[in-house]
C-alpha positions as MATLAB code, in Angstrom:
seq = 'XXXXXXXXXXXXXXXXXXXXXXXXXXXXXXXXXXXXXXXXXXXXXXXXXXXXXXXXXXXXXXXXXXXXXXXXXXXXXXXXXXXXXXXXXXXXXXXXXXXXXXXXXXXXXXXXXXXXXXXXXXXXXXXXXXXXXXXXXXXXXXXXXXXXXXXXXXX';
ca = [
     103.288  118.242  113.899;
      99.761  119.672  114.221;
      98.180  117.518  117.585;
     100.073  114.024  116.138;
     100.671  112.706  119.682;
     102.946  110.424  120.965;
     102.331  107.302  119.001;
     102.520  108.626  115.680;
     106.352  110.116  117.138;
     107.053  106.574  118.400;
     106.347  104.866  114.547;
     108.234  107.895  112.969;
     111.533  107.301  115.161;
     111.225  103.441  114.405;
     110.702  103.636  110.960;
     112.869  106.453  109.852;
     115.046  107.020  113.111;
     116.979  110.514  113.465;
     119.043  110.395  110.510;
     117.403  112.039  107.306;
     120.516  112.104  105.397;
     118.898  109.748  103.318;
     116.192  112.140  101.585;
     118.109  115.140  100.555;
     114.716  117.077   99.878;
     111.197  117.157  101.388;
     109.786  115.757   97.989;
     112.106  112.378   98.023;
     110.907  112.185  101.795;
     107.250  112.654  100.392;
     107.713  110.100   97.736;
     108.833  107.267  100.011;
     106.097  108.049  102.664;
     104.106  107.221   99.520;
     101.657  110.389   99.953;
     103.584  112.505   96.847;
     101.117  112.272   93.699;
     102.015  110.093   90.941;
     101.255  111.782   87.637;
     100.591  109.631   84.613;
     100.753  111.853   81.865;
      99.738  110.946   78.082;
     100.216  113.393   75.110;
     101.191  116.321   77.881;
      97.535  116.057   79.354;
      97.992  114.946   83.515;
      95.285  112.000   83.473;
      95.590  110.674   86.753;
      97.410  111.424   90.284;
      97.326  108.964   92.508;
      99.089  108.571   95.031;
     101.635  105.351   95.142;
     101.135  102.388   97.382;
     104.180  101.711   99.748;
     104.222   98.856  102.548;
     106.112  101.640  105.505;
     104.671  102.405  108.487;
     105.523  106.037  108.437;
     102.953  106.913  105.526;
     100.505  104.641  107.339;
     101.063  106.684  110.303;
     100.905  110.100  108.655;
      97.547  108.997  107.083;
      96.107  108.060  110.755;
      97.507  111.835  112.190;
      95.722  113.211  109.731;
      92.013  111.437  110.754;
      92.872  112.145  114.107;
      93.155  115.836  114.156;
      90.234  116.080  111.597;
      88.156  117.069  114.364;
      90.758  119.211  116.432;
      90.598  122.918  116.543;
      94.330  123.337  115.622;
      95.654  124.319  112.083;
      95.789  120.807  110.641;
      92.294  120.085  111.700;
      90.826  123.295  109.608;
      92.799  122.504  106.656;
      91.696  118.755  106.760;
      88.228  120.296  107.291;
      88.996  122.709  104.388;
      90.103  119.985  101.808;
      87.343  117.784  102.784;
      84.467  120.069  101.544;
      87.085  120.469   98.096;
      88.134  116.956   97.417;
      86.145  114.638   99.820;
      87.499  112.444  102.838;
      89.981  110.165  100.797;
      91.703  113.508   99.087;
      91.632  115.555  102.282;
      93.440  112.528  104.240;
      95.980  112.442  101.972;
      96.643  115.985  101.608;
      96.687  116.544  105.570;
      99.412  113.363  105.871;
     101.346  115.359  103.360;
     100.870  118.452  104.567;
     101.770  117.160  108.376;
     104.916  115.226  106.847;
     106.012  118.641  105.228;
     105.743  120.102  108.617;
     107.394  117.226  110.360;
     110.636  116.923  107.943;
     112.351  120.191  108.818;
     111.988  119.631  112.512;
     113.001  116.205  112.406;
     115.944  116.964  110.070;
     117.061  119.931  111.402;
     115.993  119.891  114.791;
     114.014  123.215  114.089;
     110.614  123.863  115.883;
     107.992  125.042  113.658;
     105.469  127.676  115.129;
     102.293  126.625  116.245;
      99.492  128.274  114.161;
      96.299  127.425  115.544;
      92.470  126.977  113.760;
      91.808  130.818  114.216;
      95.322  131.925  112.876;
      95.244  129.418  109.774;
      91.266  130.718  109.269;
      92.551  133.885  109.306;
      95.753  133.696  107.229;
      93.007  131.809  104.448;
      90.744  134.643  104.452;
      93.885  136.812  104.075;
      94.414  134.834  100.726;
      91.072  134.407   99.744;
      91.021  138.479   99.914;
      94.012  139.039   97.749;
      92.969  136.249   95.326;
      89.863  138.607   95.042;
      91.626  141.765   94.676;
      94.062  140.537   91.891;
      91.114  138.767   89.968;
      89.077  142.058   89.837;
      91.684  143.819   89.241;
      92.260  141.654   86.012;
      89.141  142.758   85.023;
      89.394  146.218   85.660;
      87.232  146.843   88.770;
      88.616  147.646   92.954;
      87.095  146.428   95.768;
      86.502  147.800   98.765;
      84.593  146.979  102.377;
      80.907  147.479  102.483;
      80.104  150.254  104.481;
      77.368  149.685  107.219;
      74.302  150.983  106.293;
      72.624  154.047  108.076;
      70.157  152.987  110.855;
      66.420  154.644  110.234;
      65.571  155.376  113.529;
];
């Protein structure tokens, strides 16, 4: 789950235990952790998403995972990085609990092992984005990209 450690394992298994039968989806699992957004919506205009208050531990602990790999150099700890520059530290803690919790619910559920994608392969798989977010939004304008070339050393 991204450099959670053993303690936030230990409040998981006592809080939710090894049956997930009881969320059918990743989003009703989201929801009771409390960090799924809340949307109040008035006149079809989203004005505010918080997030929910809940008294369990396990969103609790999900929120401490994700201050404590802020500073890692694993996958978690650039996106947390990431989202703080976005959103700030309150937005980017939620957001990495979530994010963390969505990585923790198929392995918990299903007993599958997710692969570990470290701070240079999640860097690198953003750039890759980044770079076809480019592409497609020049491309909606009518222009192509391509690489600089290096320039010719005067020698």
């Amino acid at each position: 789950m991204g450099g959670s450690g053993a303690a936030l394992a230990q409040t998981m298994l006592s809080e939710i235990g090894t049956d997930l039968s009881k969320w059918p989806s990743e989003k009703q699992f989201m929801s009771w952790c409390g960090l799924a957004p809340h949307k109040d919506v008035s006149g079809g205009k989203v004005l505010r998403s918080p997030t929910l208050p809940t008294p369990n531990r396990a969103g609790q602990a999900f929120r401490q995972a994700a201050i404590s790999v802020s500073r890692r150099p694993t996958a978690c700890g650039a996106y947390y990085r990431r989202t703080r520059a976005q959103g700030g530290p309150l937005f980017a803690q939620v957001a990495t609990a979530h994010k963390m919790a969505r990585t923790g619910y198929p392995l918990l559920k299903y007993r599958v092992p997710n692969a570990a994608l470290g701070e240079a392969g999640f860097l690198h798989n953003q750039r890759e984005r980044d770079d076809a977010a480019l592409r497609r939004s020049a491309a909606k304008l009518g222009f192509a990209l391509r690489p600089l070339q290096p320039a010719p050393s005067t020698a």
